[in-house]
N, CA, C and O atoms as a MOPAC input file, in Angstrom:
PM7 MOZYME 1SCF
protein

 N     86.80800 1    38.08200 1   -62.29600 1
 C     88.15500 1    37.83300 1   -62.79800 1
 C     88.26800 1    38.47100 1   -64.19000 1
 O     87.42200 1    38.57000 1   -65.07900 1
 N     89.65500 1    38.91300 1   -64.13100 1
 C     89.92200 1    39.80900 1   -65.70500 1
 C     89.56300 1    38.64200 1   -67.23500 1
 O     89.88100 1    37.48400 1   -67.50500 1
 N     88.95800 1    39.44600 1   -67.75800 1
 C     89.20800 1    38.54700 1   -69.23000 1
 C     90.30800 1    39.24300 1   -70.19100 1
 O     90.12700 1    40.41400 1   -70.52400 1
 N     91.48800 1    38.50700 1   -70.65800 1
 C     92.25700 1    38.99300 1   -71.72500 1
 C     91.98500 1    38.03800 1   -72.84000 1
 O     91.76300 1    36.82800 1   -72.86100 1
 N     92.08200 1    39.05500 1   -73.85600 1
 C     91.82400 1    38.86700 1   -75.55400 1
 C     93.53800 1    38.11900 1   -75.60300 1
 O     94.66600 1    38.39100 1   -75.19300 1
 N     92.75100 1    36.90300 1   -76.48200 1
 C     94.38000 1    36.39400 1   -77.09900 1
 C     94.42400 1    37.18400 1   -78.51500 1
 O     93.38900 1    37.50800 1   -79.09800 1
 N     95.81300 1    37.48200 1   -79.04400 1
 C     95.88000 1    37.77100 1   -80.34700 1
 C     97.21000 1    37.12000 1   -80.74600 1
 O     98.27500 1    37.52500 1   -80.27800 1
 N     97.13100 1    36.07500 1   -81.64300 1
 C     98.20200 1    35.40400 1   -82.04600 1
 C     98.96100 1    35.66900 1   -83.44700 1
 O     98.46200 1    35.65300 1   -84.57300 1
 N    100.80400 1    36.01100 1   -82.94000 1
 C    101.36800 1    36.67100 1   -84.42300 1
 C    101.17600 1    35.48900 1   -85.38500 1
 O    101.11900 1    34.32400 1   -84.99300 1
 N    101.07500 1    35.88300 1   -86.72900 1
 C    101.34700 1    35.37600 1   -87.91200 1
 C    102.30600 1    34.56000 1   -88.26000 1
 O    103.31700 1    35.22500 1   -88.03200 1
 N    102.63000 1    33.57400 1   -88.65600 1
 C    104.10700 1    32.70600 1   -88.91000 1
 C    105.00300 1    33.41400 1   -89.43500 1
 O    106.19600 1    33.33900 1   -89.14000 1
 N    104.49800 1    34.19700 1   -90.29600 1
 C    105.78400 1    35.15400 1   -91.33100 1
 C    106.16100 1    36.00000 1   -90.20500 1
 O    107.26000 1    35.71200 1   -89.73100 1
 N    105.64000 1    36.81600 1   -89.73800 1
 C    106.09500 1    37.95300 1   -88.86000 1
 C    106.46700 1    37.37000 1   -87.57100 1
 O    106.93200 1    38.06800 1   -86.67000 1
 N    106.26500 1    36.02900 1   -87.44800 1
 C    106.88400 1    35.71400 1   -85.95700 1
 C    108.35200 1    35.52700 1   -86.11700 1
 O    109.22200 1    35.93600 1   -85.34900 1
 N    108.55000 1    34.67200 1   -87.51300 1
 C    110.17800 1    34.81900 1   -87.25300 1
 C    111.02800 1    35.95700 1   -87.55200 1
 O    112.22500 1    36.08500 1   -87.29100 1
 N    110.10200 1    36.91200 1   -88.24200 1
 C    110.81000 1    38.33100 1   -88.19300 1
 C    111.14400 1    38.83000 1   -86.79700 1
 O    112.12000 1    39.48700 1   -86.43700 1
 N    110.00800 1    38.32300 1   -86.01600 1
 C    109.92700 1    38.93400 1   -85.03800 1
 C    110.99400 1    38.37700 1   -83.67600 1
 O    111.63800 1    39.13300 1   -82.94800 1
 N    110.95000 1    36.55600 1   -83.57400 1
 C    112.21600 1    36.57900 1   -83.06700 1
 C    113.49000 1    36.70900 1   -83.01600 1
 O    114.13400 1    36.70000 1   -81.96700 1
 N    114.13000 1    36.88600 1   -84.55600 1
 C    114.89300 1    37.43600 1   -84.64000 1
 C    115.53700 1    38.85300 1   -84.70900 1
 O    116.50000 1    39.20200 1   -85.39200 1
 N    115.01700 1    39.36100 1   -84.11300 1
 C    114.85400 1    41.35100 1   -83.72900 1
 C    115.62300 1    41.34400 1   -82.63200 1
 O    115.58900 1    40.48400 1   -81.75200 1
 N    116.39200 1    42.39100 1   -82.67300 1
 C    116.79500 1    42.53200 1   -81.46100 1
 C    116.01000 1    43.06500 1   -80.83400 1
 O    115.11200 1    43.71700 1   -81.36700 1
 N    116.19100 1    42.87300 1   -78.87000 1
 C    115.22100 1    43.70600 1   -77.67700 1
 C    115.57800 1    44.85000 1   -77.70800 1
 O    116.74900 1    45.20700 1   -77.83800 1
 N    114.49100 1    45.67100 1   -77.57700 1
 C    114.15000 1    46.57000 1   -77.60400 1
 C    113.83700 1    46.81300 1   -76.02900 1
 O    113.40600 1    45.87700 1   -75.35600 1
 N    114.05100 1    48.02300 1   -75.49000 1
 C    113.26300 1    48.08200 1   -74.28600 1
 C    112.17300 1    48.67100 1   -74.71000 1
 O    111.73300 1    48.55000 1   -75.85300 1
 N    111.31200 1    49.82700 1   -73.17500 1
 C    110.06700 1    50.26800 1   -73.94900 1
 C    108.94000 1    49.49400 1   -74.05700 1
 O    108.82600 1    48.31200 1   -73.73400 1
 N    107.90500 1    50.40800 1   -74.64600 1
 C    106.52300 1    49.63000 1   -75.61900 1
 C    106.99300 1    49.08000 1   -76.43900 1
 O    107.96300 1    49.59100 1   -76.99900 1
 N    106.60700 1    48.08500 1   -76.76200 1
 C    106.87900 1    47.74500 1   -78.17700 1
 C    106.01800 1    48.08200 1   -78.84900 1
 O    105.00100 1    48.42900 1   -78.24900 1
 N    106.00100 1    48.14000 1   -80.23300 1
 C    104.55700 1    48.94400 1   -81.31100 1
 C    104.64100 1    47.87200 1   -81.99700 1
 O    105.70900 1    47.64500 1   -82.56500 1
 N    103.47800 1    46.88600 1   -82.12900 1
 C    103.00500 1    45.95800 1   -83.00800 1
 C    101.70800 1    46.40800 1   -83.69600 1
 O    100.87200 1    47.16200 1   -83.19700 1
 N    101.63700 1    45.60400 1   -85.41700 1
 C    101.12700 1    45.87600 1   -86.25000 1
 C     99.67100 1    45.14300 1   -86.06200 1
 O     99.66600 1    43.91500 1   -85.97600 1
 N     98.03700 1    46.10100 1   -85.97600 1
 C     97.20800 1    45.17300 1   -85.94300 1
 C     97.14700 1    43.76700 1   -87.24500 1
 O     96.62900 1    42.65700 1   -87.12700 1
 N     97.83800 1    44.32700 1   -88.35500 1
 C     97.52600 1    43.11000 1   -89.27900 1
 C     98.22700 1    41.89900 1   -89.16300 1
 O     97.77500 1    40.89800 1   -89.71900 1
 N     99.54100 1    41.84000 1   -88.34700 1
 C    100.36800 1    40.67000 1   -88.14400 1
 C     99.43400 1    39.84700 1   -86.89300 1
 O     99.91900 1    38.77900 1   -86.51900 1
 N     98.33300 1    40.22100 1   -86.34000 1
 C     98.26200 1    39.35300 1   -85.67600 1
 C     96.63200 1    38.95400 1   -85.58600 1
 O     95.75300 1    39.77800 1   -85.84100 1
 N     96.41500 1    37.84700 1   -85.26600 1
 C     94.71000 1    37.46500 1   -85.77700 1
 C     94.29100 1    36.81200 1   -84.06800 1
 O     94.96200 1    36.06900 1   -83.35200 1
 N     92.62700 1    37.57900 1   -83.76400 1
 C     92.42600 1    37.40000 1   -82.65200 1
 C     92.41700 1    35.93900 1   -82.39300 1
 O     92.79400 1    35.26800 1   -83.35500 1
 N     91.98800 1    35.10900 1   -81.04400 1
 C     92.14400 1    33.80700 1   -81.26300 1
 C     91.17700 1    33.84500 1   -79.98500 1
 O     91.79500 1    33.21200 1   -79.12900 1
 N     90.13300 1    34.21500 1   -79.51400 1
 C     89.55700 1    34.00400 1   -78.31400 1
 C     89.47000 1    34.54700 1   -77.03600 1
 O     89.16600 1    35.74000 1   -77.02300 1
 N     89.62700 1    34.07700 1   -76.08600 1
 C     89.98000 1    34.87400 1   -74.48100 1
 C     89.82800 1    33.79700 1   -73.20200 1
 O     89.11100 1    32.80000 1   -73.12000 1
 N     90.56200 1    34.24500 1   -72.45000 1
 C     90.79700 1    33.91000 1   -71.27200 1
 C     90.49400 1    34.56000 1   -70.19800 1
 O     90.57100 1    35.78400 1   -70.30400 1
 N     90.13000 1    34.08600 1   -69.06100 1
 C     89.80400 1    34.66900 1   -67.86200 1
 C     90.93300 1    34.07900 1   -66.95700 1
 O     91.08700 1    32.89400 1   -66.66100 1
 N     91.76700 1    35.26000 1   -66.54200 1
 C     92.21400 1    34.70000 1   -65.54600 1
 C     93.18700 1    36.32300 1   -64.43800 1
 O     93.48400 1    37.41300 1   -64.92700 1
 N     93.38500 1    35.96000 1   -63.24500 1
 C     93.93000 1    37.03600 1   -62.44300 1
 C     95.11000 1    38.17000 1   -62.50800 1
 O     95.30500 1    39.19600 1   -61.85500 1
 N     96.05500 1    37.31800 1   -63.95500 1
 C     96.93800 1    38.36200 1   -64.14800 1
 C     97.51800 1    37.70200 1   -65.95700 1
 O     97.12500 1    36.59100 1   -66.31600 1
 N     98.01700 1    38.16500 1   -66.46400 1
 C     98.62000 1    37.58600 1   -67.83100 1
 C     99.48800 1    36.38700 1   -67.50400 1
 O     99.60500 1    35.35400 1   -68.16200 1
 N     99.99400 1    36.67300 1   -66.51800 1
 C    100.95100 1    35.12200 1   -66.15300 1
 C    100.29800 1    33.87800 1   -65.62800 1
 O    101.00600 1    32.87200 1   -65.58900 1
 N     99.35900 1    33.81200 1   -65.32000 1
 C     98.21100 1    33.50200 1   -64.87500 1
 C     97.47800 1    32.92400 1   -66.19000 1
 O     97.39700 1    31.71600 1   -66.41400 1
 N     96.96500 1    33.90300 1   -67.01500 1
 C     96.24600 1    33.49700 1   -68.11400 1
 C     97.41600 1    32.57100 1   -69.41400 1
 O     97.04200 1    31.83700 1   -70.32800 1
 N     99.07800 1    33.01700 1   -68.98800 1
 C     99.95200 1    32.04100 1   -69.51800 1
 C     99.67200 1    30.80700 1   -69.01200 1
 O     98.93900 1    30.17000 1   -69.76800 1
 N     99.99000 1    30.21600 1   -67.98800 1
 C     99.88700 1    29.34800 1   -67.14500 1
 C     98.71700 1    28.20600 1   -67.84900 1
 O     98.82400 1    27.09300 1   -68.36500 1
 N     97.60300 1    29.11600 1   -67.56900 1
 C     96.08900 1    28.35300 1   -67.97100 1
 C     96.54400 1    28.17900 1   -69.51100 1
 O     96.50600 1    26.96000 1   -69.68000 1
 N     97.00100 1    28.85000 1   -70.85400 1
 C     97.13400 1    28.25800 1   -71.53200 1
 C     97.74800 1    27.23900 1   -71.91900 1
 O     97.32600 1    26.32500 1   -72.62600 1
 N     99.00900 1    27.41500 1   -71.34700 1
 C     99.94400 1    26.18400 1   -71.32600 1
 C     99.18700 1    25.03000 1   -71.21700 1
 O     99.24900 1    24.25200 1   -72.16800 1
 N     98.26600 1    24.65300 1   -69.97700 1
 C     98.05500 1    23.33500 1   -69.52100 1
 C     96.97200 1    23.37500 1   -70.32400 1
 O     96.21600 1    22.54900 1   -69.81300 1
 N     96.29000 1    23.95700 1   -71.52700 1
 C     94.96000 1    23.32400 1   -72.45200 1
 C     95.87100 1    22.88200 1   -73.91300 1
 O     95.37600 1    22.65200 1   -75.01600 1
 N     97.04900 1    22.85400 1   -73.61700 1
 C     98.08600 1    22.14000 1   -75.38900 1
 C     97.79200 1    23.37900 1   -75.84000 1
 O     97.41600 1    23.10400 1   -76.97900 1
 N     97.69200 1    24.67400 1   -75.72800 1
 C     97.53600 1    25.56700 1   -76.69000 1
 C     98.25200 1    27.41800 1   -76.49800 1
 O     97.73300 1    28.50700 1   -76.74200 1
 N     99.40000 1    27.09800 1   -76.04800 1
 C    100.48600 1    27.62300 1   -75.15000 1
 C    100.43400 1    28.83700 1   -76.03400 1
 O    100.19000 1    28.57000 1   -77.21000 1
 N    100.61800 1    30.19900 1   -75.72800 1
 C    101.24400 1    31.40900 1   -76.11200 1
 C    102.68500 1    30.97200 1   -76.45600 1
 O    103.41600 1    30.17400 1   -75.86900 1
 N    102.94100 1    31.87500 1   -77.81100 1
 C    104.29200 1    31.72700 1   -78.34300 1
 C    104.75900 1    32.97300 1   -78.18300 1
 O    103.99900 1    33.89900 1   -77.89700 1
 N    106.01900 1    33.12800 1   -78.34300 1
 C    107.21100 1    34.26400 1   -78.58000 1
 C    106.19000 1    35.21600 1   -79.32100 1
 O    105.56400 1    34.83300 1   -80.31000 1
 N    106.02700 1    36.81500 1   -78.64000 1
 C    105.54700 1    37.49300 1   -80.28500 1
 C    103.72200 1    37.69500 1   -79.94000 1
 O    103.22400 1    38.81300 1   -80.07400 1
 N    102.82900 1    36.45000 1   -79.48200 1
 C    101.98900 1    36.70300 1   -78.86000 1
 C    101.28600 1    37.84900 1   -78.12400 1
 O    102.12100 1    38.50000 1   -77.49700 1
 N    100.06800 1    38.31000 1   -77.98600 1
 C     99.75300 1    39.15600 1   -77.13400 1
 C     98.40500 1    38.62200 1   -76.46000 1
 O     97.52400 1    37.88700 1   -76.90700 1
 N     98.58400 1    39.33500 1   -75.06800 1
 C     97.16600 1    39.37500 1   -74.29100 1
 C     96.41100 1    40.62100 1   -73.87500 1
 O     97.05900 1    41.36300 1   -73.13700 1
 N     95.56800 1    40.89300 1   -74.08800 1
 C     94.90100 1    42.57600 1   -74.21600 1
 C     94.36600 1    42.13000 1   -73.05100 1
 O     94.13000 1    40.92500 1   -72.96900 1
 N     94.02500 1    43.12900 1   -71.75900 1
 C     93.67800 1    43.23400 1   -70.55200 1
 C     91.84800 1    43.89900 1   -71.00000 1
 O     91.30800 1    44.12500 1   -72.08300 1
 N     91.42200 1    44.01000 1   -69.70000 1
 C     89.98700 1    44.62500 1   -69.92200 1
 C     89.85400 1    46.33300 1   -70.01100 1
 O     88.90500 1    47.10800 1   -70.13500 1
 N     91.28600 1    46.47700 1   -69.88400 1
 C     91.85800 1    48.18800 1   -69.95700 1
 C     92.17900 1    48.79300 1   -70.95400 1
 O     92.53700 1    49.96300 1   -71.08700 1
 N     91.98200 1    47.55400 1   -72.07300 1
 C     93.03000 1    47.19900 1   -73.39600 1
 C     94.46000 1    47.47900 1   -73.11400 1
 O     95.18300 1    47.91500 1   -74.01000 1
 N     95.02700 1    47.19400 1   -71.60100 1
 C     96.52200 1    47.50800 1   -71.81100 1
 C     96.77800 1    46.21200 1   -72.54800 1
 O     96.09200 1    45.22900 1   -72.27100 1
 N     98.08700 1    46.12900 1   -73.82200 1
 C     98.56200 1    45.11900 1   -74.46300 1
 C     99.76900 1    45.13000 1   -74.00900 1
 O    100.57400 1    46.06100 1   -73.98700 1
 N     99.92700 1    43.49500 1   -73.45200 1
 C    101.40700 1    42.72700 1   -73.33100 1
 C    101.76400 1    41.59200 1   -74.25400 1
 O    101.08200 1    40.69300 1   -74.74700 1
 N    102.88200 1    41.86500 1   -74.32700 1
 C    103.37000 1    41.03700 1   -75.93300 1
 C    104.30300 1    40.05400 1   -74.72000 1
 O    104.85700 1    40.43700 1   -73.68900 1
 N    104.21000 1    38.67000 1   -75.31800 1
 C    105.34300 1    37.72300 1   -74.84400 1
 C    106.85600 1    37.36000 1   -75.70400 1
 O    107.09800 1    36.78400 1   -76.76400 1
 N    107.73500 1    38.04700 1   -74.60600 1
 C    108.73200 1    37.77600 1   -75.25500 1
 C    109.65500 1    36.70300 1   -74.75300 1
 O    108.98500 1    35.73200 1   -74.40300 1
 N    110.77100 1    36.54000 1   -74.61100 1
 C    111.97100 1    35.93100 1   -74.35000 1
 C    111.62700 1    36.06700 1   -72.94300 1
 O    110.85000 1    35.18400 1   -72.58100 1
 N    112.09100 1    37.22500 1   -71.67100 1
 C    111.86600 1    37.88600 1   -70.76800 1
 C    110.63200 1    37.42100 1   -70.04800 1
 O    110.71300 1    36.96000 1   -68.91000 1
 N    109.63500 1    37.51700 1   -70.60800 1
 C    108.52800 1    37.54300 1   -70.27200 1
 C    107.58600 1    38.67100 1   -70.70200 1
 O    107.97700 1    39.63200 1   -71.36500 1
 N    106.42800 1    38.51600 1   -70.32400 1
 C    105.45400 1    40.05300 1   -70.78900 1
 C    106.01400 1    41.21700 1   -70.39500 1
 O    106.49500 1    41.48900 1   -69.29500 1
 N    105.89500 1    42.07100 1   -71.62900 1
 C    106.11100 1    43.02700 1   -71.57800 1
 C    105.14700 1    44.17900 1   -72.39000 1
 O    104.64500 1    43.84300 1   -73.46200 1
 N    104.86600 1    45.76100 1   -71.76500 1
 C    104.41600 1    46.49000 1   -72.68100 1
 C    104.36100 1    46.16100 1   -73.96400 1
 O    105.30000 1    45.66200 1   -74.58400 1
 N    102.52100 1    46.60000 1   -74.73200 1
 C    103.35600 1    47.16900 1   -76.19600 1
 C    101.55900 1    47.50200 1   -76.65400 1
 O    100.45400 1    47.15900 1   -76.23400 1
 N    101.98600 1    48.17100 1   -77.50300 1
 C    100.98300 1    49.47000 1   -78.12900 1
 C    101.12800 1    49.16200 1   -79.71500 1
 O    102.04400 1    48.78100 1   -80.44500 1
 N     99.40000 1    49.61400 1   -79.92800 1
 C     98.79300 1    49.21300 1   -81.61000 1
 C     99.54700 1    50.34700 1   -82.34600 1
 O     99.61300 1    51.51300 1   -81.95900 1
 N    100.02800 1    49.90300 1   -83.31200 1
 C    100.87900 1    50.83400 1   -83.84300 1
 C    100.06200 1    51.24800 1   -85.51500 1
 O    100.61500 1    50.83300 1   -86.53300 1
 N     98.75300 1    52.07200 1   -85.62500 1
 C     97.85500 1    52.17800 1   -86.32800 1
 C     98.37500 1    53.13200 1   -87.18600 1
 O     99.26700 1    53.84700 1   -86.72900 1
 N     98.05100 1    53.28400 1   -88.21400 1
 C     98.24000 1    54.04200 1   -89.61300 1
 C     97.91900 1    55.35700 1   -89.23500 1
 O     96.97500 1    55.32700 1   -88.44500 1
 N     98.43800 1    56.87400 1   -89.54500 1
 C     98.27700 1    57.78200 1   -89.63400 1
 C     96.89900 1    58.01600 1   -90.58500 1
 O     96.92400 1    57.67900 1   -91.76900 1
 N     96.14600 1    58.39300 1   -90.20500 1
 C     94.62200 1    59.02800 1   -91.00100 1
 C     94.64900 1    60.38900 1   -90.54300 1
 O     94.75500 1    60.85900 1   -89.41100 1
 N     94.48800 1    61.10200 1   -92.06800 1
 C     94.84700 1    62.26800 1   -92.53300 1
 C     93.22400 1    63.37900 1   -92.21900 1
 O     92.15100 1    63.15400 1   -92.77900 1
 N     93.37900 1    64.11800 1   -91.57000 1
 C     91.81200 1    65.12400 1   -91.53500 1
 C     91.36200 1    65.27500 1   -92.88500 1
 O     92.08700 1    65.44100 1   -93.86700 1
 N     89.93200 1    65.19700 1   -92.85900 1
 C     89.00500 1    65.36300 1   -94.18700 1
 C     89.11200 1    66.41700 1   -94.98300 1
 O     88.93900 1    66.40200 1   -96.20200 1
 N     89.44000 1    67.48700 1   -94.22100 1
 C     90.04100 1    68.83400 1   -94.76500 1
 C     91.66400 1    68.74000 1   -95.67800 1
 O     91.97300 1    69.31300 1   -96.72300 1
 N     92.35000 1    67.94900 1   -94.95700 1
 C     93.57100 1    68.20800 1   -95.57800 1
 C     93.27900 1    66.83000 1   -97.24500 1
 O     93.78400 1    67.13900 1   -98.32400 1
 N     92.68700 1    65.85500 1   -97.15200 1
 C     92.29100 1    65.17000 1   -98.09300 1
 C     91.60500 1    65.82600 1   -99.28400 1
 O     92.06500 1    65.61200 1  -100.40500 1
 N     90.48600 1    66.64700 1   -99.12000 1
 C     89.86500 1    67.57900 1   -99.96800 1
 C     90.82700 1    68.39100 1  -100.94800 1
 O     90.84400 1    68.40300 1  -102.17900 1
 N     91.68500 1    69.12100 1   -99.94800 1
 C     93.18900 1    69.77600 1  -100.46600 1
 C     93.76400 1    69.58100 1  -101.60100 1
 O     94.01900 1    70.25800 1  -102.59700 1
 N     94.02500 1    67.78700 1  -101.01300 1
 C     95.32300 1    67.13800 1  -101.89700 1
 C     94.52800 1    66.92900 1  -102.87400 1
 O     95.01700 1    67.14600 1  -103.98200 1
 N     93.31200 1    66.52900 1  -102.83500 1
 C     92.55500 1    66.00800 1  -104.28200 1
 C     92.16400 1    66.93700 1  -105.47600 1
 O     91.97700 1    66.71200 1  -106.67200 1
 N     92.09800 1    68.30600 1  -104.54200 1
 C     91.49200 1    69.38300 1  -105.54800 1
 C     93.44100 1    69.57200 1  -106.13300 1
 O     93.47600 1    69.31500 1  -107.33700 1
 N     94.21400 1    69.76000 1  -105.84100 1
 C     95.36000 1    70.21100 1  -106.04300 1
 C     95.67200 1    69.33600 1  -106.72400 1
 O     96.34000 1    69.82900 1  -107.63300 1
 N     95.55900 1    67.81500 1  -106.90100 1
 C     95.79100 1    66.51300 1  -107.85700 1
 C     95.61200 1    66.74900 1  -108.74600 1
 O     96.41800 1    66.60600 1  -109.66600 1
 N     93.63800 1    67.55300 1  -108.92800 1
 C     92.97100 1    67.43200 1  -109.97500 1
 C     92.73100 1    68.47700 1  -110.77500 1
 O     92.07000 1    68.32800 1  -111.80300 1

């Protein structure tokens, strides 16, 4: 049976976050808004909803469950949906060298 990673949003960014309008699409969430919280085994994300619900420790709005594929589904309003780590641009070592000699 699949194991998905819980990763639970932040309080600050959750109510940013329910109040957003839907978006269709991936959604692109920030790795720092959200802090891992464990894992679950279970046959599908709705499934691994389900099982959380009945331990008092329910997925909220904003939530994600990472698959063993790392595909990430975020819980929304709707239900799960797509969404993708939306990671910082890192610049080639070459073009860094550049900017520093040209700084300095």
């Amino acid at each position: 049976m699949p194991l998905y990673r819980i990763f639970r949003m932040k309080e600050n960014d959750r109510q940013r976050f329910r109040w957003a309008p839907h978006t269709s699409g991936a959604t692109l969430v920030k790795p720092k808004e959200y802090e891992e919280a464990g894992a679950v085994e279970a046959a599908s994300v709705y499934t691994a909803w389900s099982a959380l619900n009945k331990t008092g420790q329910p997925l909220a709005i904003g939530d994600l469950l990472a698959g063993p594929d790392d595909e990430i589904r975020i819980l929304k309003y709707i239900g799960f949906e797509e969404a993708r780590w939306l990671l910082p641009e890192t610049k080639p070592p070459d073009e860094l060298q550049v900017m520093s000699a040209a700084a300095g």
